[in-house]
C-alpha positions in Angstrom: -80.9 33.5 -16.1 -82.2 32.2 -12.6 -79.5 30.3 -10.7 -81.5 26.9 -10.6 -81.4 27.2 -14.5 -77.6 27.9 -14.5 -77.7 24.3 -11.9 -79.2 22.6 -15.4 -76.8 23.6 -17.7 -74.9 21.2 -19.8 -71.3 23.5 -19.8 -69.6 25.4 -16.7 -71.3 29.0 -16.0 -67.5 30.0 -15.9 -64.2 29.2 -16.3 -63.9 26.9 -13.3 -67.3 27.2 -11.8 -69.2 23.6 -12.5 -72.6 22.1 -11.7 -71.1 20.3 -8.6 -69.5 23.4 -7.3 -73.2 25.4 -7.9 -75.1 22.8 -6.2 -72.3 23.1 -3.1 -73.4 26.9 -3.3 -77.2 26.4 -3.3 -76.3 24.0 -0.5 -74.2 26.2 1.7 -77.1 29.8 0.8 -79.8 27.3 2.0 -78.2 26.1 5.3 -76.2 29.2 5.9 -72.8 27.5 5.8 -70.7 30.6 6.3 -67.4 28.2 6.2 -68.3 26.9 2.9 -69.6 30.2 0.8 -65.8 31.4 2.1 -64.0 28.5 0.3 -66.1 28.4 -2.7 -65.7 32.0 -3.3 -61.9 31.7 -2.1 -61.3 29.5 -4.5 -62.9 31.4 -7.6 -61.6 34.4 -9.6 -63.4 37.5 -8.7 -64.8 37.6 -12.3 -66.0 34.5 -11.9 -67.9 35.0 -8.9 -69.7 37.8 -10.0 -71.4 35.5 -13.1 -72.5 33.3 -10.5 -74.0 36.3 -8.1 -75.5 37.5 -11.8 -77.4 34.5 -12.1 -78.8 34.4 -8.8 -82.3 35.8 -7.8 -82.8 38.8 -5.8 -83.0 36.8 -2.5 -80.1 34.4 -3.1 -77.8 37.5 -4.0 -79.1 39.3 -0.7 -78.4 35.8 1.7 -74.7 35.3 -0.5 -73.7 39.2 0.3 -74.7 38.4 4.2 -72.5 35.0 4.2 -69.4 36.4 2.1 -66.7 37.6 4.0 -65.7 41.4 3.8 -62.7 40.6 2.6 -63.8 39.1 -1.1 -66.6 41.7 -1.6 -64.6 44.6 -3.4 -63.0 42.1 -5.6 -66.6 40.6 -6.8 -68.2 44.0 -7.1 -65.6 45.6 -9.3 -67.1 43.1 -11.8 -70.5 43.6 -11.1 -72.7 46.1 -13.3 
């Protein structure tokens, strides 16, 4: 599923994750708001991240991996395949 499809969606993508809190992540990817990728992801469970990344094109994945900070990146990729 494309991220903008996971934007439409009627339910959260995951526990906690919600439309408003995708559309402050397409946002924040689109501007390059370092300071905001940081307290989205902050806030969300590693597992839960890595749905989102999962849903995300090829270039969105590439421009979230650039903004993330170091810190959070083993945590989302021990749940990515």
């Amino acid at each position: 599923m494309r991220g903008d499809d996971l934007l439409n969606a009627d339910r959260p993508v995951a526990f906690g994750v919600t439309e408003e809190a995708l559309k402050r992540l397409y946002d924040a990817l689109e501007s390059g708001d370092k300071t905001l990728i940081d307290k989205i992801f902050s806030d969300l469970h590693p597992a839960d991240a890595a749905d989102i990344v999962q849903g995300l094109d090829a270039q969105e994945q590439i421009a979230l991996v650039k903004l993330l900070p170091a810190a959070l990146l083993p945590g989302l990729l021990s749940y990515l395949p």
